[in-house]
Each structure stands twice: as C-alpha cells, then as structure tokens.
N, C-alpha and C positions, 0 to 999 in steps of 0.2 A: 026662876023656873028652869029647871032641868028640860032640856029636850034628849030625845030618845032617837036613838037613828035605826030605822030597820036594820036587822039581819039578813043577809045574804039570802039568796034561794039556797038549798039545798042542791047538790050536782046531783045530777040524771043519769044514771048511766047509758051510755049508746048502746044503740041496738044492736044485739050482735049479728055480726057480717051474715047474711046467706051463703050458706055451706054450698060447695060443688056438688054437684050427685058422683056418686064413687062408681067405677065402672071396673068389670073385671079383663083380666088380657083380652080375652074371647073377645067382648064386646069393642074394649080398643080396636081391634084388629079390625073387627069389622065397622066401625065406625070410620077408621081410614082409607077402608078399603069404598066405602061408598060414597065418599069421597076426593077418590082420586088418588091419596095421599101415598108414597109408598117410601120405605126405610131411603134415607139418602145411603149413596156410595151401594148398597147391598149389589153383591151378587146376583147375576140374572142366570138362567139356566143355561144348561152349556148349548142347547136348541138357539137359544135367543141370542148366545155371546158369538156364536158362531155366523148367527144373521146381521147382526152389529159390526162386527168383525170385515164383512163382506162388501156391508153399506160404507166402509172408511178403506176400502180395496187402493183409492186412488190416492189416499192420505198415504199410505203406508209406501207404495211405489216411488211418489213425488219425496218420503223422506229419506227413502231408503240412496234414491240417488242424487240428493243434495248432500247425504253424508258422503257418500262416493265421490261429489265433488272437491268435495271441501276438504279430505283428507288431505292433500297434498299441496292444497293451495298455497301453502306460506314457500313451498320447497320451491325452487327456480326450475327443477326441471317436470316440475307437476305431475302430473298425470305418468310419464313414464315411468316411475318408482313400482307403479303397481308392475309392471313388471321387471324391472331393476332389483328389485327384495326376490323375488323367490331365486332369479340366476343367481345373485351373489351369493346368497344361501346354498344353493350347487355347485359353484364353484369352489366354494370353501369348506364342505362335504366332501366335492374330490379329491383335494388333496389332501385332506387330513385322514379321511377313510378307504379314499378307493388308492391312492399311492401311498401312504405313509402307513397303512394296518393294511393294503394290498385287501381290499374286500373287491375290489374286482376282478379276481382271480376267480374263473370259472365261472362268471355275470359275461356273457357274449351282449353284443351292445349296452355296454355298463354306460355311457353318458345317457343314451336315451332312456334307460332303466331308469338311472339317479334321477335323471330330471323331473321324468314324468313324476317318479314318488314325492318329490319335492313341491310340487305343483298340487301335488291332488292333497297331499300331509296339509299344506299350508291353507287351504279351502275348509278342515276341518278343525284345525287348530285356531285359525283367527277367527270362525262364527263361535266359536268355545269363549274366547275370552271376549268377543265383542258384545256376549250374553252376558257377562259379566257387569258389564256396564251397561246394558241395557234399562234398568228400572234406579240404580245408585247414581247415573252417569245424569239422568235426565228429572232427577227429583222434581225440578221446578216446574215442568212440563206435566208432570204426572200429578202435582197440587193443584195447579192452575186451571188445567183443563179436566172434563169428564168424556174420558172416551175407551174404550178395552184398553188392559194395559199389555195384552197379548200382542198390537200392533209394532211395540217398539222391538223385542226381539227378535220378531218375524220381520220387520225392517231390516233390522241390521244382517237377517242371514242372507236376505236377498240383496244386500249390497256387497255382503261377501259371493255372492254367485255373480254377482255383475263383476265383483273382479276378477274372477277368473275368468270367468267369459272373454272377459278385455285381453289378458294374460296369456289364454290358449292361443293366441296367432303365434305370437314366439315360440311357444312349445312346438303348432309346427313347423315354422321354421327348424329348429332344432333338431326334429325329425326326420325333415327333410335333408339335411343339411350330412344327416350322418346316416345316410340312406336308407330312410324309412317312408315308403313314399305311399300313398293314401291307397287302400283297398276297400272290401266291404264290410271287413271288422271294424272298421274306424266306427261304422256308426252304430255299434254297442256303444258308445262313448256315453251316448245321448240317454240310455234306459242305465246308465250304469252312474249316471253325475243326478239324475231326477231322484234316484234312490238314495244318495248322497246328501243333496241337498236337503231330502226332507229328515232323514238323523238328525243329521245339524241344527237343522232347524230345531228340533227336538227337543236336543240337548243343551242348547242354548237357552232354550226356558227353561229347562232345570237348572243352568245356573243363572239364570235370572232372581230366579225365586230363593232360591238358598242367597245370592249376592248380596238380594235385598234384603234379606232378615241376617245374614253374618257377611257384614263388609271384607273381612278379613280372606277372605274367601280368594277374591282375587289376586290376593300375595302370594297364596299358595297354587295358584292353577297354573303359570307358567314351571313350575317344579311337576307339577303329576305330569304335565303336556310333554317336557322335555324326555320323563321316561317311558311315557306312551310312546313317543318319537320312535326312541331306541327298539322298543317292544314291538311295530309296526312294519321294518323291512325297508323302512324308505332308502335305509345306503347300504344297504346288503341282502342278499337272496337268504330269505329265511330258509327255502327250499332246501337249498345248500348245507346249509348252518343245521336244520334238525336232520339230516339224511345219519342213518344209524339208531344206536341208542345214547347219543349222549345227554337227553334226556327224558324224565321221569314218559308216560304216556298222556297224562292229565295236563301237563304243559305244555306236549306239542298239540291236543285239542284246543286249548286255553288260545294260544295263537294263531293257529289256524281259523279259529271263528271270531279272530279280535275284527271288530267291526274296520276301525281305517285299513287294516293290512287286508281286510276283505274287497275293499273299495279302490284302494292302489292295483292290489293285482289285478283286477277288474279290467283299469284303464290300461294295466302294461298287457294284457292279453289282447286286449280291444285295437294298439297303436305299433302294438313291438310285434314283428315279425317270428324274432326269435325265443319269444316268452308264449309256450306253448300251451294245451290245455291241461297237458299233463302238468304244470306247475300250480296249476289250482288248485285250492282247498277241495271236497267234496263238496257237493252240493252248495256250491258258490251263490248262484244267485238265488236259491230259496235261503241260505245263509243271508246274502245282503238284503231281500225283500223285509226276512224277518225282523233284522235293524232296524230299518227304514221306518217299518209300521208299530212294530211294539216304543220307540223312542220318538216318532214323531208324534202319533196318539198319546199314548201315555204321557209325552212330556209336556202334550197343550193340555190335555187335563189336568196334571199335576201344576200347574201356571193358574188354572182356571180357579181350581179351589182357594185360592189365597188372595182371588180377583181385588176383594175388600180391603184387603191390608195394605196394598203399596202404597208408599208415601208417607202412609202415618207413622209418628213418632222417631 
C-alpha cells in the first residue's frame, strides 16, 4: 500500500499594512502647532531674538571678558600688551611717516594727533577682524549649544571696547605728558566712542556672516583694513593733504564722510587742544550718528536673517 502524504496549505497572503492617513502642509503645520512642536534651529522673529539675546546679557559680558583674559595669557608680560600694541604701532608710524615722509609738517601736536588716531584706528580695525572669527573661530560652540548666534560677535566687540577702555589710561598719559591736559571737551569722548562702538559692533556681524559662509574672507580683510588705514588720516591730517584742488570733489566727500576718519577726528577734537572745529567734516556728528545707526541696525539684522544657517555644513 502506497501511502499518501498531504500537501502543504496553500500560503495566505498578509494582510496589507494599514495606510497612514495623508495630511497636507496646512494640516502638518497645524498639527505641530498644537502640539507644541516647532521646526528645530528655525529662526525666531527679530522681536523674540532680541528678547533672547537680552535673557543671555550676562553670558555675553562673562565671555566677552574671559576672552579679554585669555588673550595674552601665554605672553609673560600679560595683560600690558593691550597697551604695548597700539604705542609700538605709534612709535613706528612716527618714524616711518611723521620723520621719514615728514607728515608732521603742519600737524601742530603730531604725537598726540598720531597717537590718539592709532588708538581709536585700532578699536575699529580689531572688532573688524575679531567678527571675522566670530561664528568660523567658535564652530564647536555654535554646534553644541542652542543660543542666538548674534551673542558671539557682540562679545567680541565688547571685549574690544574693554580694551580700549583698559588702553585709554596711557593715551592719557600721553596727553598729558605733551601737554594736553584735561578740559570739558574731554568728555565728547564718551557720546563720540558710544557711537563708535555700536558701527563696530555693526559691522562685525557683517563680517561674521559673510566669514561664516566664505572662510576666505578673513585672508582678505587685513589687506582692505590696511588701505582703509591709509584712507582714514590716522598718520596724517587729511585736512591738509585735501586743502586746494588736488582732488576730484567726489573724493574729498568720499573721505570726509569715511566713517573711522569720522570717528578719529571726533576724538582728536574732543582731547587735542589744537585740532579745532574748523578741522571737522560738516555735519560731523549727524555724519557719525548716521554710521553708528544705519551699520549697527542693519548689520544685527543682516546677522539675524541667516540666524538658521551657522554651523551647518
């Protein structure tokens, strides 16, 4: 007898999966929205980043002068450098400019002239490139944590205002020293460095924000700084130099309203005895107000728009 062995069951096929229900953006949106849920990283309105910004007030102070610390830390003679860089930098602007090309010819108190533009040049030149490094310099910082990234340029320019702050005793010394001795213009100093400070600040988020998206950026800014330098009056009286026609009329506007040589003369009218008002641009300080507000404004909102992007990629 043959035996017979059943055949197999036939396979079943599985039930197919229950579909998700399909929703449209709208419905996303608001399904996250009720929720809680909101885009990570996204950009908050500049009302809310400016409130954020405010709530981290002590974060930015406390890093702004541990960088200030820490600058010089490795150097033996620390902390004095901060003002050690700007005299040697005057010292060797005098003799290359004011005796060797004789630019202190017709500059009446030319050391206190040099100095002061050296001092005030180098408060706007260094928040310039420490914007530079501001969002490139602190990548891991800016991964790691979630906090405005408007804090770290605005650190840095307040660390460069702390170093001049630190800085200005020598300066007056200096003043002193070559008989400039303190009256009631001194304290234009104060409405004339406020105005100052917040450019800088400014325009340090602008090159935060370009640094961060074209690295290269920074190779190039001590070359544009060095001929802003020249363009600015820091080792010679533009006064001087455009007095006639030797040039065009659009050029001597173009200088006269360049923001740092607005800022310099500011402080040499404010400190120098013998730098009068007549060596003023016209309308000087609605000139430097205008700076101050269209580069300080414009430049946190130009930072603001691109809040989402830093760090990535």
């Amino acid at each position: 007898m043959v035996s017979q062995t059943a055949a197999p069951p036939a396979p079943v096929d599985p039930a197919p999966p229950a579909l998700l229900p399909v929703h449209e953006p709208g419905e996303l949106a608001a399904l996250a929205a009720r929720h809680g849920l909101t885009v990570s990283g996204a950009r908050p309105s500049l009302v809310e980043y400016v409130r954020q910004l405010w709530g981290r007030r002590h974060f930015i102070t406390a890093f702004a002068t541990a960088k200030l610390t820490a600058q010089y830390s490795q150097a033996k003679l620390g902390q004095i450098w901060q003002i050690m860089t700007p005299l040697l930098n005057a010292t060797v602007y005098y003799f290359i400019f004011g005796v060797l090309m004789n630019t202190k010819h017709g500059v009446p108190d030319y050391v206190p002239f040099l100095v002061t533009g050296v001092f005030i040049w180098t408060f706007t030149a260094s928040s310039i490139t420490a914007g530079t490094r501001a969002i490139s310099g602190n990548t891991g910082l800016v991964r790691a944590l979630h906090f405005p990234r408007a804090s770290l340029p605005i650190a840095l320019a307040i660390q460069q205002l702390q170093q001049l702050l630190f800085s200005l005793g020598a300066l007056f010394m200096i003043l002193l020293v070559f008989g400039q001795y303190p009256r009631p213009s001194w304290l234009l100093a104060v409405p004339a460095l406020a105005l100052q400070a917040l450019f800088n600040t400014g325009i340090s988020m602008v090159m935060a924000r370009l640094a961060a998206k074209t690295p290269d950026i920074a190779q190039l800014t001590p070359f544009v700084l060095r001929t802003w330098m020249y363009a600015s009056g820091v080792m010679w009286s533009l006064d001087t130099l455009l007095t006639g026609d030797r040039v065009p009329q659009f050029v001597l506007l173009a200088l006269e309203c360049n923001p740092a040589a607005v800022y310099i003369d500011l402080m040499r009218y404010a400190l120098i005895d013998s730098f009068t008002g007549a060596q003023l641009p016209p309308h000087v300080w609605a000139v430097a107000t205008g700076w101050a507000l269209v580069c300080g404004i414009g430049g946190f909102v130009y930072f603001w728009k691109a809040e989402e992007r830093y760090g990535r990629g």
